[in-house]
C-alpha positions in Angstrom: 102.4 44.9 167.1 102.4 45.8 163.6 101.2 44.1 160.6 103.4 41.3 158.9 103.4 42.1 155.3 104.8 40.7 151.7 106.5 37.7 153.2 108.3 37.3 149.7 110.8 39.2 148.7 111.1 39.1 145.1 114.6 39.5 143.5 115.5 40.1 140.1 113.3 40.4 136.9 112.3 36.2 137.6 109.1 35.2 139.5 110.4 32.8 141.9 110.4 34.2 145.4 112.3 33.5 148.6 110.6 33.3 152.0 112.4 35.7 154.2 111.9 36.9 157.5 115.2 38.1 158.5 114.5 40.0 155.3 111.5 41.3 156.4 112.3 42.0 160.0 115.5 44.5 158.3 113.0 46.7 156.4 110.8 47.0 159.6 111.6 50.7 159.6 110.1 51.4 156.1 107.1 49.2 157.0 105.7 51.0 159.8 102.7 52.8 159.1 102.2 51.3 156.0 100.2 48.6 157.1 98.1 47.1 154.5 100.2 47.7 151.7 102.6 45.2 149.8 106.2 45.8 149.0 108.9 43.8 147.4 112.0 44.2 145.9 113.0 44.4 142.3 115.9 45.2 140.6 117.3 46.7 143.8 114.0 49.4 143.4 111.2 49.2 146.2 107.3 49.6 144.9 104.5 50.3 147.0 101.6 48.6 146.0 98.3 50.2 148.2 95.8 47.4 149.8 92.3 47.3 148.6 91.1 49.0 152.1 93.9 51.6 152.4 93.4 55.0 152.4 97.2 56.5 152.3 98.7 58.4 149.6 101.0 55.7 147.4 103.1 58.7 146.3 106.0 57.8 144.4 108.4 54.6 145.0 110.4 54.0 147.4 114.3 53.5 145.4 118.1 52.6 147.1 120.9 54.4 145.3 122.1 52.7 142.4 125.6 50.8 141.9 127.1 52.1 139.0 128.7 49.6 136.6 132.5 48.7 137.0 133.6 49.5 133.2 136.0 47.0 133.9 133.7 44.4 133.9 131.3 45.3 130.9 131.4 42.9 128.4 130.4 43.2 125.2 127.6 40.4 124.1 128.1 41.3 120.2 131.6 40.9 120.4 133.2 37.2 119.8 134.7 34.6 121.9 137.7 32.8 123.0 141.0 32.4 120.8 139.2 33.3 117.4 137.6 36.4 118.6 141.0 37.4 119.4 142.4 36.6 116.3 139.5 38.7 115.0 140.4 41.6 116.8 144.1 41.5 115.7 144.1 40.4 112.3 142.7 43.9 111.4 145.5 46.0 113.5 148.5 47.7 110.8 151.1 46.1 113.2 150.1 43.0 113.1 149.7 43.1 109.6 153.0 43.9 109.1 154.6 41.5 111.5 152.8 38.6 109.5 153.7 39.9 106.2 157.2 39.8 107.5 157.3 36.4 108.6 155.7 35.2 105.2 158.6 36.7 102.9 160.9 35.1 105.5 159.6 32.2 105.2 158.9 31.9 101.3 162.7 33.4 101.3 164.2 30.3 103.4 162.3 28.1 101.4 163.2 29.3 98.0 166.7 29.4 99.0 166.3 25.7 100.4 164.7 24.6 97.2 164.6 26.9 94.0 162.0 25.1 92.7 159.6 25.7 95.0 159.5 29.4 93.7 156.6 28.9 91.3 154.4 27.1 93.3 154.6 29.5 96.2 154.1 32.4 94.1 151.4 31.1 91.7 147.7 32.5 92.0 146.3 35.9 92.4 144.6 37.5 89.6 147.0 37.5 87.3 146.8 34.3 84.5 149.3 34.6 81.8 149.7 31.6 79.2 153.6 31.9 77.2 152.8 31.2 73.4 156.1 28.4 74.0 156.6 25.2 75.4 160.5 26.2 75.8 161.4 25.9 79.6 163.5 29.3 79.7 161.5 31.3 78.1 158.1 30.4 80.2 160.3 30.2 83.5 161.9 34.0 82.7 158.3 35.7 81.8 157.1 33.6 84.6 159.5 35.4 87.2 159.2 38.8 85.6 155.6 38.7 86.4 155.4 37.0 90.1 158.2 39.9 90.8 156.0 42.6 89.5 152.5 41.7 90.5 153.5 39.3 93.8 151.9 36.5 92.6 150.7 35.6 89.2 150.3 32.1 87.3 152.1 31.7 84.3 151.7 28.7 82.1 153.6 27.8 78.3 151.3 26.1 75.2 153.4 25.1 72.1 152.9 27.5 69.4 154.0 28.3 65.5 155.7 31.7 64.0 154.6 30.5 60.6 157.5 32.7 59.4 161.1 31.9 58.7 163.2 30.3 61.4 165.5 33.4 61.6 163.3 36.6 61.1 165.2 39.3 59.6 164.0 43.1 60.5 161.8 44.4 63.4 158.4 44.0 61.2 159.4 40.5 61.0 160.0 39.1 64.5 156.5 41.1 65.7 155.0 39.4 62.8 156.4 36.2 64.4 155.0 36.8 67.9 151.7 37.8 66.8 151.0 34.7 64.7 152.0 32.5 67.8 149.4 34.4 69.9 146.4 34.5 66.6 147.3 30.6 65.9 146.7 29.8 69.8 142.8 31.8 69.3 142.7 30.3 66.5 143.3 26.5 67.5 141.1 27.1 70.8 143.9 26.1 72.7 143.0 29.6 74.8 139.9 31.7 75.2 139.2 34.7 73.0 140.2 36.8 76.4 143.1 35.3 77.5 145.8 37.5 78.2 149.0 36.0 76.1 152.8 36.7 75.8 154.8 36.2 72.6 158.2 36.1 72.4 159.8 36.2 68.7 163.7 36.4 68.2 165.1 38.2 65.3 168.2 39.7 63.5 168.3 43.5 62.4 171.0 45.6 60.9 171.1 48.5 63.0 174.4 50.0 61.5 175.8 49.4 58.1 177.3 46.2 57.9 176.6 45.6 61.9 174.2 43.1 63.5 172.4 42.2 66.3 170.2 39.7 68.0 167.2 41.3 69.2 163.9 39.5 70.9 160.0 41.1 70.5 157.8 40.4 73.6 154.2 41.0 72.7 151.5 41.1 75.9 148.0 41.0 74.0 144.9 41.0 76.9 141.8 41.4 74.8 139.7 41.4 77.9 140.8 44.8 79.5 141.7 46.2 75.7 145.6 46.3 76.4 148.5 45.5 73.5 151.9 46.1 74.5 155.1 45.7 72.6 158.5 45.9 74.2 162.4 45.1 72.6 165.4 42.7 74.6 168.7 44.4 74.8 170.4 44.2 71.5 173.0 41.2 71.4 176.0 42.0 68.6 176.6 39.4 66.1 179.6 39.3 63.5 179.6 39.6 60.3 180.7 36.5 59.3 178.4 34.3 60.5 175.5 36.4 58.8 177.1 35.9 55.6 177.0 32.2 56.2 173.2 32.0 57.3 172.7 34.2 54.3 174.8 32.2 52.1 172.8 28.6 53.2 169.2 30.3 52.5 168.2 29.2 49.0 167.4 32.3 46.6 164.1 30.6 46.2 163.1 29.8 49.7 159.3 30.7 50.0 159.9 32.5 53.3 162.5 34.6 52.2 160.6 37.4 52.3 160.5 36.8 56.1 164.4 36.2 57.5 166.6 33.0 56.5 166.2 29.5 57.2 169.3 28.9 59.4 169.2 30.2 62.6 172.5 32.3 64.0 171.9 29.8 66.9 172.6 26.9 64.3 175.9 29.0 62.8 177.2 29.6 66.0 177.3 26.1 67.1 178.6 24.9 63.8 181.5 27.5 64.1 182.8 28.0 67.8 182.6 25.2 70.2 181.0 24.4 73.8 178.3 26.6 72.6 174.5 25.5 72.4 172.5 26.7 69.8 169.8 27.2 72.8 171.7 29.5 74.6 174.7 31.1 72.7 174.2 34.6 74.7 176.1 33.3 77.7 178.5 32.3 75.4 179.4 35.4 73.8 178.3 38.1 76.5 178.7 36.2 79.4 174.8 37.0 80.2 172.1 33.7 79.4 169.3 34.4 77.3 167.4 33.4 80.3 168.1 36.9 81.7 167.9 38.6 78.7 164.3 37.8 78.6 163.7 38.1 82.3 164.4 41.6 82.1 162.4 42.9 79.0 159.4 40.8 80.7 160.0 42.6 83.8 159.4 45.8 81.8 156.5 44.2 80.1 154.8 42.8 83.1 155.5 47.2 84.8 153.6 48.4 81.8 150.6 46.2 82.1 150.3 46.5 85.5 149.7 50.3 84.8 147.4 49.2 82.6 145.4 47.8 84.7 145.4 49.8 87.2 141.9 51.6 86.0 140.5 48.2 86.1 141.2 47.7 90.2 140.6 50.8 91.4 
C-alpha cells in the first residue's frame, strides 16, 4: 500500500479546497515514491512540498503544459461596456463621422426648407458672436446669414444705433464716418463690451463719374479683441440725375450737417417720385435685386476676410 497524501486538491489562486479522492486516486502514478511529501494543484502547476522527515531531493516542480489563450476570447478590462462603449469606439472612426455629418445637413436642410425661420436658431452658437450696430430686420438677418454660411454657425444679434451724420451721406469718407460712429456710440453707451466684435453698415451716395451717381453701402467689422478692422464696399447701385438734384435741391444751404451728405434720403425721393416703391427697399425696384442681397453678399466677403483673420488665433 502506499501512503495517502494531500487529500485536498487546491484549485485556483482561492484557499477553499475540495475533498477528492477520485482526484487523488488519478495522480497515483506521480505519487509513488514520494511518500511523505504534499502536493496540490494550483493554477494548473503541481508543487512539491518535502515532509519534515523526508530525505529525497524536491528538485524542481512538477508542471502540465499550458493552454494557450483563445484571442478570441480576451477581453479587454480597460475597455467600456455595453451600447455606450460602442458608441465610444465609433464616434472616433472618419466614416462614421462623415455619415453623421451627412445626416445633420440633411436634416437642418429639410427643416429649413420646411420652415425658413428655423435657419437662425439651428445655426446660432459656435464661437463666433457678432452684434449689428441696427435694429433694421434686413440688415441684421443678411449679415446674419453671411456669417452662419462662412463660419457654420455663428450668433448674430442687432442693437439700435445713431450715424450722428446726415441722413444721406454724400462721399466714401462720409458713410465710413457713419458706420464707425454707430459702432463708437454702442462702446460708448455700454450697450456692448469694449471687446465686442461689431458690424456697421452705413449707406451713402458718391459721384463716381461726372454727373453720374450711385448708391453704395460701407460694412465696417471692428473686433478689438483679436486687433482686426476691416472695411469692405456693396456693389454700386446707379441713381439718376434727377432725383439727386431734388435731394439736393430740399437740403437747406444752412443745414448744420451739410458738410456730411443731405437731409433727404434718395429712398424718400424715390418713393415720392415713382410708385409701388418703398423707401426701405427701392433696389428691387430698380435692379430687380433687394437690398437684402445686396448686403448679404458684401457681408459674405466681410465675414471670408475675418475668418482669415482669425485664423492665427485657432491654430
Amino acid at each position: 500500500g502506499y501512503q495517502r497524501v494531500c487529500p485536498f486538491v487546491c484549485v485556483g489562486p482561492t484557499t477553499d479546497c475540495v475533498k477528492s479522492n477520485e482526484s487523488i486516486k488519478s495522480k497515483n502514478s506521480f505519487t509513488r515514491g514520494l511518500s511523505g511529501q504534499h502536493m496540490c494543484v494550483v493554477s494548473d502547476t503541481i508543487y512539491k512540498h518535502s515532509a519534515v522527515t523526508g530525505g529525497l531531493n524536491t528538485g524542481s516542480p512538477i508542471t502540465f503544459p499550458e493552454e494557450d489563450e483563445d484571442p478570441r476570447v480576451s477581453e479587454d478590462t480597460t475597455s467600456p461596456k455595453g451600447i455606450w462603449g460602442f458608441l465610444k469606439g465609433v464616434a472616433g472612426n472618419p466614416v462614421v463621422k462623415n455619415v453623421i455629418n451627412k445626416t445633420k445637413h440633411s436634416v437642418e436642410s429639410m427643416i429649413t426648407t420646411l420652415d425658413p425661420g428655423m435657419a437662425p436658431y439651428i445655426k446660432s452658437g459656435g464661437d463666433i458672436d457678432i452684434v449689428v450696430a441696427s435694429d433694421k430686420d434686413m440688415s441684421v438677418q443678411a449679415v446674419r446669414e453671411a456669417f452662419q454660411e462662412v463660419f457654420g454657425m455663428a450668433t448674430v444679434t442687432g442693437e439700435p444705433s445713431q450715424s450722428n451724420i446726415a441722413p444721406q451721406p454724400v462721399g466714401y469718407a462720409a458713410g465710413a464716418k457713419g458706420a464707425q460712429e454707430r459702432i463708437d456710440g454702442l462702446r460708448r453707451a455700454g450697450v456692448i463690451h469694449e471687446k465686442q466684435p461689431v458690424v456697421a453698415l452705413e449707406n451713402f451716395i458718391a459721384e463716381l463719374f461726372p454727373e453720374k451717381w450711385f448708391d453704395i453701402g460701407c460694412l465696417i467689422l471692428e473686433d478689438p479683441g483679436h486687433g482686426i478692422c476691416l472695411e469692405v464696399f456693396t456693389q454700386a447701385t446707379p441713381l439718376t440725375l434727377d432725383h439727386i438734384q431734388q435731394a439736393h435741391s430740399l437740403t437747406p444751404p444752412d443745414y448744420s450737417l451739410r458738410w456730411s451728405g443731405l437731409v433727404v434720403t434718395v429712398g424718400e425721393i424715390l418713393e415720392r417720385s415713382l410708385p409701388n416703391i418703398s423707401r426701405t427697399d427701392w433696389h428691387k425696384s430698380v435692379t430687380g435685386l433687394s437690398h437684402h442681397h445686396i448686403i448679404q453678399c458684401a457681408a459674405k466677403v466681410l465675414a471670408g476676410l475675418y475668418k482669415q483673420q482669425l485664423l492665427p488665433w485657432t491654430e
